[in-house]
N, C-alpha and C positions, 0 to 999 in steps of 0.2 A: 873442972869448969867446962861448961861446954861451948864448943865453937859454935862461931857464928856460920850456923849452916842453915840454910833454906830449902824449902823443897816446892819440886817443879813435878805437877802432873799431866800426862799427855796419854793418849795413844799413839800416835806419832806413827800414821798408818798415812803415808810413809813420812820419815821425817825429813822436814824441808828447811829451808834457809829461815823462813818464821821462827821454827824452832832454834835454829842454830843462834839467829839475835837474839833471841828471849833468852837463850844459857847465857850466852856473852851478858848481857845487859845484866841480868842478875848478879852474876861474878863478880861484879863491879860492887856489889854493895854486901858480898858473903863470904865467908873465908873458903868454905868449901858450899858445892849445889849437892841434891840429893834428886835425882830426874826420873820418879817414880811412870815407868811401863803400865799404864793403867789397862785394866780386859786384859790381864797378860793373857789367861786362858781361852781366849778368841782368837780364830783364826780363820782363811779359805771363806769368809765370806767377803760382798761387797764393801760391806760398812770396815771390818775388819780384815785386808785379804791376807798380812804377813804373819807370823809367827813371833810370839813374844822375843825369841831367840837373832829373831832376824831383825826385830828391830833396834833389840839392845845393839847389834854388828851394824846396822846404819847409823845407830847415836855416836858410838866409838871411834868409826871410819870417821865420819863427819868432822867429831869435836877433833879428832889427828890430824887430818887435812888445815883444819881450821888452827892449828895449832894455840890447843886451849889446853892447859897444863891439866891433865890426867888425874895427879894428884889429889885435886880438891873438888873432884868429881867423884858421884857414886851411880851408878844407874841400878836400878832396882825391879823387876816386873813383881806385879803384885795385880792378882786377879781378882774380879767385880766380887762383893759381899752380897749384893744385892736388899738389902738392909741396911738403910742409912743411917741407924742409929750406932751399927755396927762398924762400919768402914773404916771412919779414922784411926781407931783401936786397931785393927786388921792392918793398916798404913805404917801405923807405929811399930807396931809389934815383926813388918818387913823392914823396915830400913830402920838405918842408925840415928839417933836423937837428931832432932832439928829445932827450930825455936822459930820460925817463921815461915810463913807459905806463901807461893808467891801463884796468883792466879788469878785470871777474868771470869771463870764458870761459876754461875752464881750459885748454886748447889754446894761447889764444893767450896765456897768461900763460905758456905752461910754454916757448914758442918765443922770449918775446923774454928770458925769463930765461937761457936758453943761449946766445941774443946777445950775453949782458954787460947789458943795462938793468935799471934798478931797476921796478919794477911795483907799483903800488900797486891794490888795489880801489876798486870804485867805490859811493859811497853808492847805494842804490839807494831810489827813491820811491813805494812801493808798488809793488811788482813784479807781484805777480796782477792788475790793476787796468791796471798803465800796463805794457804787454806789446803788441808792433807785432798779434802772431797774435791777441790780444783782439781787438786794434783791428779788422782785417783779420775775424773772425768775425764780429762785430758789424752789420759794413758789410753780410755776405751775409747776414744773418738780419732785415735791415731793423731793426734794435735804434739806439737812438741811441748813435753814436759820438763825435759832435763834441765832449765835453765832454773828451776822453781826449787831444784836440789843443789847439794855439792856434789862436784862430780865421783865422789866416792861413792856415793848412794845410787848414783844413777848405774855407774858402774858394776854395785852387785845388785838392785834390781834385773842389771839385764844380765845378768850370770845368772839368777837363781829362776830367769825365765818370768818373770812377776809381769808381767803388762801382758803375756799369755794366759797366765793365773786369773788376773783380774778380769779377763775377755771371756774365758770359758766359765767364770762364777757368776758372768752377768746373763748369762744364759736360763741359769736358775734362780738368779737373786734377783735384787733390786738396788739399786744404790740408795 
């Protein structure tokens, strides 16, 4: 039989307290989450500046601090198909069974409902406020950011150097 597990997609560039209520909030209604890393294979740019690796290590940090049972979490990167006919199949075929999706992106609400899955939305936690591109503005405008994460994230953001990362990407990118 299969558990009632849900899945959550994000890039989560970087992942912020929005994100951290949206897992909690789900939890509440899933035996296990499934927190699919969406563009895992983006990185070093504006829109995208962390590494699929480094994000899954902010999800982990995050959900330990927050002390959210490990357990009945999976995190997953799973990179763009670029063919949205093809994606959900590409979803499935990363992570382990789910039987519910849980999401505001109307794209990908409108692809796993032609699937067959039920979709539910997602509370969302102040969304002007707790937005990755805030966060990500923030970092380049020298404004404080940190409150917008847990401090575990903030914490290896500044280890792994990233608000420099994202300073020198803006140079050639664009947000």
């Amino acid at each position: 039989m299969l558990v009632n597990r849900g899945l959550y997609v994000g890039r989560f560039q970087p992942f912020h307290m929005g994100h951290l209520y949206a897992i909690k909030d789900v939890l509440t209604k899933v035996d296990e989450i499934v927190i699919v890393i969406g563009s895992a294979q983006y990185s070093h740019n504006l829109k995208n500046p962390f590494t699929a690796g480094e994000r899954l290590t902010m999800i982990r940090h995050s959900l330990q601090e927050a002390a959210v049972d490990l357990d009945r979490v999976w995190i997953v990167p799973v990179p763009d198909m670029h063919l949205h006919m093809l994606w959900v199949s590409a979803v499935e075929g990363y992570t382990p069974k789910f039987n519910k999706l849980y999401s505001n992106e109307p794209l990908t609400c409108r692809l796993f409902i032609e699937a067959g899955y039920t979709v539910e939305n997602i509370n969302l936690f102040d969304r002007q406020t707790f937005a990755s591109t805030f966060v990500r503005e923030k970092m380049l405008k020298d404004e404080n950011w940190t409150p917008l994460v847990s401090k575990s994230v903030a914490d290896f953001i500044n280890k792994i150097d990233g608000v420099n990362r994202l300073k020198d990407l803006a140079r050639t990118d664009k947000i």
